[in-house]
C-alpha positions as a Markdown table, in Angstrom:
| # | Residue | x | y | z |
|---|---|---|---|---|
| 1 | Unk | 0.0 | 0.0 | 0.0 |
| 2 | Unk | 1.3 | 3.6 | -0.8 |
| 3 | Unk | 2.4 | 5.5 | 2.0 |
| 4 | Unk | 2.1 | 9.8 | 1.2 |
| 5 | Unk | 4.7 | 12.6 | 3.4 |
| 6 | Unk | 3.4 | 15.6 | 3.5 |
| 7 | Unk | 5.7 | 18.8 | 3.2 |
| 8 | Unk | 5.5 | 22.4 | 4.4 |
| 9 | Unk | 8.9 | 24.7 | 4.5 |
| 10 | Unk | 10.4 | 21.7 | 4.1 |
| 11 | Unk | 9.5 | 20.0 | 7.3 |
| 12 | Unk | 6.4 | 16.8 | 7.1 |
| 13 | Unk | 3.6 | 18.0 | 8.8 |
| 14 | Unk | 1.5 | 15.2 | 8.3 |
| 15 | Unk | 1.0 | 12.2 | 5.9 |
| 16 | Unk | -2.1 | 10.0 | 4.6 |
| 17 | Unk | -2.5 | 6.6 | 2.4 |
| 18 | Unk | -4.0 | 8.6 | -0.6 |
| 19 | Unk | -3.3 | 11.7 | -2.0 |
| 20 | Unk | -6.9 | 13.2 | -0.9 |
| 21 | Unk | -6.1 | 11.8 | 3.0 |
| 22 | Unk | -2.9 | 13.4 | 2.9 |
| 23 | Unk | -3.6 | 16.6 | 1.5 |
| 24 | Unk | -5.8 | 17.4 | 4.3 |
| 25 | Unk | -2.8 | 17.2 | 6.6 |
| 26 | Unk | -3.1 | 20.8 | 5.3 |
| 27 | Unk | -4.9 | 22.1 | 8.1 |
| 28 | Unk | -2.9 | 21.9 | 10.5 |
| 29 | Unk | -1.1 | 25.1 | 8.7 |
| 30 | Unk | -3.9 | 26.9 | 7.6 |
| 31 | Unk | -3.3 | 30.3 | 7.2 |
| 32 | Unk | -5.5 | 32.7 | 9.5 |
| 33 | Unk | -6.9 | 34.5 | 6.4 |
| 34 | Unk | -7.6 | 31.6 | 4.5 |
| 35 | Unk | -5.0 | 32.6 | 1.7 |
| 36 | Unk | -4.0 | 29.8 | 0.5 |
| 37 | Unk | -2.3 | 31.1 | -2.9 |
| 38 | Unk | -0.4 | 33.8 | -0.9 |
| 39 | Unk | 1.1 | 31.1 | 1.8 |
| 40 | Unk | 2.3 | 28.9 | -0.8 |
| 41 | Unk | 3.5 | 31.8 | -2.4 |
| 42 | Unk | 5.9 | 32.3 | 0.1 |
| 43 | Unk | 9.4 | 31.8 | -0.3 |
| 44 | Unk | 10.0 | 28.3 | 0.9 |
| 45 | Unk | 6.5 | 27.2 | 1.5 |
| 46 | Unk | 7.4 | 24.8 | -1.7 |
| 47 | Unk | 4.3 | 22.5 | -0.4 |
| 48 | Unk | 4.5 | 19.0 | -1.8 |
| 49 | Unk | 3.6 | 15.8 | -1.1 |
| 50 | Unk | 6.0 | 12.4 | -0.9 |
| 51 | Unk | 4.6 | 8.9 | -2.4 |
| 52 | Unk | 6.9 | 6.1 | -1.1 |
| 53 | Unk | 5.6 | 2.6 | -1.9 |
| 54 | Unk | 4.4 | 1.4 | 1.5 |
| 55 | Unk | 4.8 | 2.7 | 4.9 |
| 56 | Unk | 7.6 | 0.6 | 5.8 |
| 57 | Unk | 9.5 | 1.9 | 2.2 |
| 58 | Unk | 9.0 | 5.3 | 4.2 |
| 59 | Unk | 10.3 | 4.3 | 8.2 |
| 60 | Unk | 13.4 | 2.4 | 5.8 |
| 61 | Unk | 14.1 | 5.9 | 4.7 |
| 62 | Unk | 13.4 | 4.7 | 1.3 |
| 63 | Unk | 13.8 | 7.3 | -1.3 |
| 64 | Unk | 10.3 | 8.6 | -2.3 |
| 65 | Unk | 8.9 | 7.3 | -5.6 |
| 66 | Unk | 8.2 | 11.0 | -6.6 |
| 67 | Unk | 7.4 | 14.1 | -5.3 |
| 68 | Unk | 4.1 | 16.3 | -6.0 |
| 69 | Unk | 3.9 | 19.5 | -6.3 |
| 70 | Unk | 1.2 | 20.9 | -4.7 |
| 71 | Unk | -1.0 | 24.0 | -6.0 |
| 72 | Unk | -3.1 | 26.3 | -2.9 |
| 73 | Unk | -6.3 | 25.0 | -5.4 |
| 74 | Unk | -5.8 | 21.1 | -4.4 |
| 75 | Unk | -5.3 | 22.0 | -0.8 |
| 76 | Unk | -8.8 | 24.5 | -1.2 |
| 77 | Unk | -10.1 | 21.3 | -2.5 |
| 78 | Unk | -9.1 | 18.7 | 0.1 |
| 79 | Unk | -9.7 | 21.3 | 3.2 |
| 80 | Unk | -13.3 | 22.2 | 1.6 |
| 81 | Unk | -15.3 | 19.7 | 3.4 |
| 82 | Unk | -13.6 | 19.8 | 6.5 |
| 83 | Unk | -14.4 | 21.6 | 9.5 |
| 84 | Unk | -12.6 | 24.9 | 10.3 |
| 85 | Unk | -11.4 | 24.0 | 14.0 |
């Protein structure tokens, strides 16, 4: 099973078993304006996410099997049925 390592300023902030699950690790930075094309607009934002091929690939410190760039419209997209907490 694919294993996804999500990426903010170049530290993982969270990480999911599909792209949708892990994108949502999103939240946990949301900006207080609700922005999101202006944060990841920021120098060094760079927000991606990691696939590795299993969870285990990942805690081997595996390298990842590519690396996603992600745009502020698929983190709108994964964040917009969530709750704002």
């Amino acid at each position: 099973m694919q294993f996804f390592e999500v990426v903010w300023h170049g530290d993982g902030i969270g990480d999911g078993a599909d792209l949708e699950e892990a994108l949502q690790a999103y939240a946990v930075v949301r900006p207080d304006d609700g922005d999101w094309a202006a944060a990841c607009a920021v120098p060094g934002a760079d927000p991606c996410v990691r696939r590795y091929a299993s969870f285990e690939a990942f805690l081997d410190n595996a390298d990842a099997l590519e690396t996603i760039p992600v745009t502020a419209a698929m983190i709108e997209s994964a964040l917009a049925d969530l709750p704002l907490a």
